[in-house]
N, C-alpha and C positions, 0 to 999 in steps of 0.2 A: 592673278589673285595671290595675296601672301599668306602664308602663313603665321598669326603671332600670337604671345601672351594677352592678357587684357588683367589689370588691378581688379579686387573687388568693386573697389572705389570709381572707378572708371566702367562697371556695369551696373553699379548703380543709378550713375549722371545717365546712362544712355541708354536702359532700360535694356539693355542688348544681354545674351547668355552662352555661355560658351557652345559653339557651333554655330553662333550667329553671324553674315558676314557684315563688316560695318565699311565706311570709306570716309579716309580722311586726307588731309590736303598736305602735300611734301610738295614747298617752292612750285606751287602754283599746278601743280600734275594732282588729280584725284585718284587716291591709292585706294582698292579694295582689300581690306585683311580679313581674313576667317579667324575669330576666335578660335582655338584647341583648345585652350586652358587658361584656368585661372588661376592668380597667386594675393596671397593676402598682403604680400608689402614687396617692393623691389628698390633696391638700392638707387640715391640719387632722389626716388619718385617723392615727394611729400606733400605736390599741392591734392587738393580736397576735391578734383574732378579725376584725381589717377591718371593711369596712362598706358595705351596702349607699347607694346614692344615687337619688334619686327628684326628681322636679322638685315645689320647693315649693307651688305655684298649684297643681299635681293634687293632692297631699293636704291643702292647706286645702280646696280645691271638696269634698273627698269627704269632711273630718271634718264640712262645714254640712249636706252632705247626710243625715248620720248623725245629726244635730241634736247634735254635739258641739262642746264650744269649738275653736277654732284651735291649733295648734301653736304652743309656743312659740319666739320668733328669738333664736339666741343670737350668731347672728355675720351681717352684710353685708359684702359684698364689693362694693367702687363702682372701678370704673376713672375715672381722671384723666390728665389730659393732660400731668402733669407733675409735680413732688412734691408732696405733701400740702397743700391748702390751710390755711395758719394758724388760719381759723377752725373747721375740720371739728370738731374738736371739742367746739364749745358749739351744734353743731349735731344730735349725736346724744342719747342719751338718757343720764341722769346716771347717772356709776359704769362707763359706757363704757371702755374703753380705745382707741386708736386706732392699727393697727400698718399701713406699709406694706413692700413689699419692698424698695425697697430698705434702708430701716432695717433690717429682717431679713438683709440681707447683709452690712451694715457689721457689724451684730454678728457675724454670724459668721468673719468676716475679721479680727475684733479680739477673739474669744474664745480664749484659751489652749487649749482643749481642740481645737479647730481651725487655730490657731495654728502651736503649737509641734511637733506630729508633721510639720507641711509641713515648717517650716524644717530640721528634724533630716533629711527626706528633701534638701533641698537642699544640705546640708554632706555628708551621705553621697558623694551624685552627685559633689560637687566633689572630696571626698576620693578618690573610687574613678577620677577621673580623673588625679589627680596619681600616686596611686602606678602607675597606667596605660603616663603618660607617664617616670616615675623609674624603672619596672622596663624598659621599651624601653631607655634611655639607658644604662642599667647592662649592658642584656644587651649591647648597640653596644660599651660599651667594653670589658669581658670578648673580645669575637668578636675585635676589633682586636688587643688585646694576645695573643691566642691565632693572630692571621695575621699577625700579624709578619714572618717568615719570609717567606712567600708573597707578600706585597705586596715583600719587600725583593729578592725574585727578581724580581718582576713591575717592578720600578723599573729592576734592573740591566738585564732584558729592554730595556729602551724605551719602555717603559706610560707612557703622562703619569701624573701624580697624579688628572687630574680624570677620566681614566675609568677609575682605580679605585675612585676613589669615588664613580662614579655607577654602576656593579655592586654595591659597597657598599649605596647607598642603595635602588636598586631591587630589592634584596633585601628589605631591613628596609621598604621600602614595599608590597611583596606579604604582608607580617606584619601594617603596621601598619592599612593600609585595611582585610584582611577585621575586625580586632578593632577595629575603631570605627564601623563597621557594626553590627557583633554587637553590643556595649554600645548601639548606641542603640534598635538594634529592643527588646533585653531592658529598656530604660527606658521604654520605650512599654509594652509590658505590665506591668513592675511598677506604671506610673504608675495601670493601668487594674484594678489588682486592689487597691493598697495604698491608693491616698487615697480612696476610697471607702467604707474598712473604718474606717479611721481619723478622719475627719471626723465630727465628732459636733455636734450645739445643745448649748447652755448645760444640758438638762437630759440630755444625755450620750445623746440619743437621735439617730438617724440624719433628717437631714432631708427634708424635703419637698418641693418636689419635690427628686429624688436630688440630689447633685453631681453638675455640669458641667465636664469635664475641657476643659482648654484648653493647649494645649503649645506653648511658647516654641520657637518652629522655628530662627528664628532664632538662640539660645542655642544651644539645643540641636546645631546643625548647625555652630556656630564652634566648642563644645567639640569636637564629634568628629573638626573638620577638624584640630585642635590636638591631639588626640590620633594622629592621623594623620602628621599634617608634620612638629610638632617633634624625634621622633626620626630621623626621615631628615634633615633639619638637624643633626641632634647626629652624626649622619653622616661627614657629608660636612663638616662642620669635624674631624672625627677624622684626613680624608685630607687638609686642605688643604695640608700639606706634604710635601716630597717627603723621602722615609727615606733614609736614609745606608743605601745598599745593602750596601755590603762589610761596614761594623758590624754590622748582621745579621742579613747573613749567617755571619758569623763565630762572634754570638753564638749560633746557632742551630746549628751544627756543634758547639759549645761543649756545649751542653745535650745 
């Protein structure tokens, strides 16, 4: 009996559970493997009944013992120290192909079908901050033109200009902090549900190992600061001068 991995995917076609033993057929010999564990994806694996893994040296030792040919190699896997040696390949066997990763990641970094849904997600983001930042600004000037009045009382009062537009602004900054908080947490989660669905290989299949999410902190923390600040600056340049109190006030009696 062997020892091997088993896919999720592959204990769910066969209703089997880690510790369970299963047996499957190598060139004609019925292999017994004991489940130890399971893995959520293994390199190479992509069809949709998974696949169980065994160490190659225990089942060629058990097809000699069987007095059966060897297993055929269809793929090696060699660690290097660094990129693909130029010669590697007039050193394996002819008809070979020779792929490493990160070759496997430039392509997929320069595959349109991986590609173009990122970039669509980054013009999103950019967009859903601007109009973020133009709806603060628009509501700031609305508020203003709608206290009028109030600031033109508060002027005749004695109020400097700068601290009512720092009431102003720490208004529209108790608005604008918690919603650029809230968009960026809500971009962390979309980031972690959508480009994972979306990222596909060249043959439109989901890769292997999964994507690795990696988040621009720093981007990401100047957009939200910028969604944050620039409208309490759109502010407090609304107040930076002081209102012709009596005018109005007069227009305001008026209305």
């Amino acid at each position: 009996m062997l020892p091997g991995l088993a896919t999720q995917r592959y204990l769910a076609a066969s209703n089997a559970s880690v510790g369970s033993t299963v047996q499957t057929f190598i060139d004609g010999a019925v292999v017994s493997v004991k489940i130890v564990a399971a893995v959520s994806h293994f390199p190479t694996v992509s069809g949709s009944g998974g696949a169980l893994i065994v160490d190659l040296g225990s089942v060629q030792a058990m097809l000699v013992r069987s007095a059966l040919a060897p297993a055929p190699v269809t793929q090696w896997w060699l660690a290097t120290p660094g990129p693909v040696p130029p010669g590697l390949s007039r050193l394996v066997p002819p008809g070979s192909a020779v792929t490493s990763a990160s070759g496997t990641t430039a392509a997929m970094l320069t595959d349109p079908l991986s590609t173009v849904p990122q970039q669509g997600l980054l013009a999103i983001t950019i967009a859903a901050a601007v109009l973020a930042i133009t709806g603060f600004c628009v509501s700031i000037a609305a508020g203003v033109r709608q206290r009028r009045a109030e600031n033109a009382l508060l002027a005749a009062l004695g109020v400097a200009p700068r601290a009512a537009a720092g009431q102003l602004c720490l208004e529209k900054l108790m608005l604008s902090v918690p919603s650029a908080l809230a968009g960026l947490v809500l971009g962390v989660v979309l980031a972690e549900l959508l480009v994972p669905a979306i990222t596909l290989t060249a043959a439109a299949t989901r890769p292997v190992p999964p994507v690795v999410i990696q988040f621009g902190w720093s981007q990401a923390l100047l957009l939200a600061l910028a969604v944050a600040v620039l409208p309490v600056l759109a502010a407090a340049l609304t107040l930076a001068r002081r209102p012709d109190a009596a005018a109005e006030l007069r227009a305001a009696e008026a209305a």
